[in-house]
Structures are given as C-alpha cells and as structure tokens.
C-alpha positions in Angstrom: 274.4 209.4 120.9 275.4 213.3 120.7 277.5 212.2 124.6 279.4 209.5 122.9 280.4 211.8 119.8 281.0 215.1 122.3 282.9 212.7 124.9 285.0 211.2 121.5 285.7 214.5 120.1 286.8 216.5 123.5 289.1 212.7 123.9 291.3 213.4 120.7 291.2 217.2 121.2 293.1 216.1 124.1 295.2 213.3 122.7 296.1 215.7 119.9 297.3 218.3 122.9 299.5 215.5 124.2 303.2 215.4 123.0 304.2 214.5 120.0 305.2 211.0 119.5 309.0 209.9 119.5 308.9 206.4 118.8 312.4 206.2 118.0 313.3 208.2 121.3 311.4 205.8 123.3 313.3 202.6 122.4 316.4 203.5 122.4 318.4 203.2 125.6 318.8 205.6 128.4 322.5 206.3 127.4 321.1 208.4 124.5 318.9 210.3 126.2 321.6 211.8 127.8 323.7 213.0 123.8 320.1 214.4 123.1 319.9 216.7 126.0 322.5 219.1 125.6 321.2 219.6 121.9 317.7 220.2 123.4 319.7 222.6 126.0 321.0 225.1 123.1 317.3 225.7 121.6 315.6 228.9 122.0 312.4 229.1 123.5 310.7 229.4 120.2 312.9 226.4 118.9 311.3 224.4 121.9 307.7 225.1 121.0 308.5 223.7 117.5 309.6 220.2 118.7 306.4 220.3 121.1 302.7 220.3 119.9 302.0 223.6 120.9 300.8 224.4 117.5 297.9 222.3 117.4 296.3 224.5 120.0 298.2 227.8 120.4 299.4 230.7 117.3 301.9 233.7 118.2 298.2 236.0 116.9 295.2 234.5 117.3 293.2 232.2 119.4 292.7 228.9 118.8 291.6 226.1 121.1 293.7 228.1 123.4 294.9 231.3 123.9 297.0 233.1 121.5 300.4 233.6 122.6 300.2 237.6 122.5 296.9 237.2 125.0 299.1 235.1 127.4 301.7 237.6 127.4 299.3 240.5 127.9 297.8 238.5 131.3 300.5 237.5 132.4 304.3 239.1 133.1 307.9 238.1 134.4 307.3 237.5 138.1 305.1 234.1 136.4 307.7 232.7 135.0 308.0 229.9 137.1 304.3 229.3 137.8 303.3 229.4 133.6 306.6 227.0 133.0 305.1 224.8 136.0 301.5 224.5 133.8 303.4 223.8 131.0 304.9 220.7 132.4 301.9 219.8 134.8 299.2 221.1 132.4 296.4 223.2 133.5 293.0 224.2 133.0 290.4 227.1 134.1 291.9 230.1 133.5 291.0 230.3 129.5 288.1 228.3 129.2 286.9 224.8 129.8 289.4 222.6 128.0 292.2 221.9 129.6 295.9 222.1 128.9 297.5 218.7 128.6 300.8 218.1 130.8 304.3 218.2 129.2 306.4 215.8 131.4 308.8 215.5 128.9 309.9 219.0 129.4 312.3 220.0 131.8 311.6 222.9 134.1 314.7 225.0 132.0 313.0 224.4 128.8 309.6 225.6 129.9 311.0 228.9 131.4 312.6 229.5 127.9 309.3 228.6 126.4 307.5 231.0 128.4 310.3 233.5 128.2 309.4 233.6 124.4 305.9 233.5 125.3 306.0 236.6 127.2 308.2 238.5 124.7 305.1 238.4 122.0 303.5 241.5 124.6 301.7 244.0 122.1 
C-alpha cells in the first residue's frame, strides 16, 4: 500500500512539473500559432518563466522540490547556457537530487536561453 501512495504522489509531482495546460492554444489552428509567437518572442526571460510552471518547483531564494534559482546560478555560469536551456526543453534529472526535471517541448531553444539567462543573473 505505502508503493501505490509513493508511486501516486512522485506521478502528480511530475504531472504538476509538466506544462501548464493551454487548452485554448491547442485547438485552435496552426495559423495562430504563428500571431502568438512573435508575442512570446518580446518576453524577458523572467516573463517566460511566468507563462511556464516553473513555479511549482523552483523560487528565485530558496529550494523547493528543486533548486532555487540563486543555487543554479552559483553552479553553474555562461559557457552553460546552451546545455541548461537544452535541460530545460529536454528535461533532466541527477544533478540536484532524485526527482527529475520534466521536459518543456513547448519551448523553443531562444526562449530557454533567455530563461536561463535570467536564471544565471540571480548569482549572489
């Protein structure tokens, strides 16, 4: 019994790392997608985080079920830029503990190097 409620709860701590639901965004016709992404293009990296679920498992301060932003930013500097905006989109797990980043697909590879850009600026 204590499997089944571990394996439950570590499920939706994952689901509720996934991307936030667009339901609108996803029925509507490709056409659109393409108005939305110029808008999506002017946000700061901070800006994209909000529109993201970052929240639910990451704070500019302190730790939560993953690393504060101000820790990632002390481990890590500009030359990983690409490799910590790859993670975002692919997801990762390992390097802060045992539960894993969920994958961002829905972000593009620009997006995630402002979001680690912003990220990296929180350095004590």
């Amino acid at each position: 019994m204590k499997k089944l409620l571990l394996a439950g709860a570590l499920g939706f701590l994952i689901l509720s790392c996934s991307k936030k639901e667009n339901t609108e965004a996803q029925s509507v016709p490709s056409e659109t997608s393409a108005v939305s992404e110029p808008v999506k293009a002017n946000l700061s990296g901070d800006q994209i985080i909000e529109t993201l679920d970052c929240s639910g498992c990451h704070a500019v301060n302190e730790r939560m079920i993953g690393p504060s932003y101000k820790e990632i930013a002390g481990k890590y500097s500009d030359k990983d830029i690409e490799m910590l905006a790859s993670k975002i989109i692919e997801g990762g797990s390992g390097v802060w503990g045992g539960v894993p980043m969920a994958p961002h697909p829905q972000v593009s590879k620009e997006d995630a190097k402002k979001m680690v850009e912003y990220i990296l600026s929180q350095k004590k």
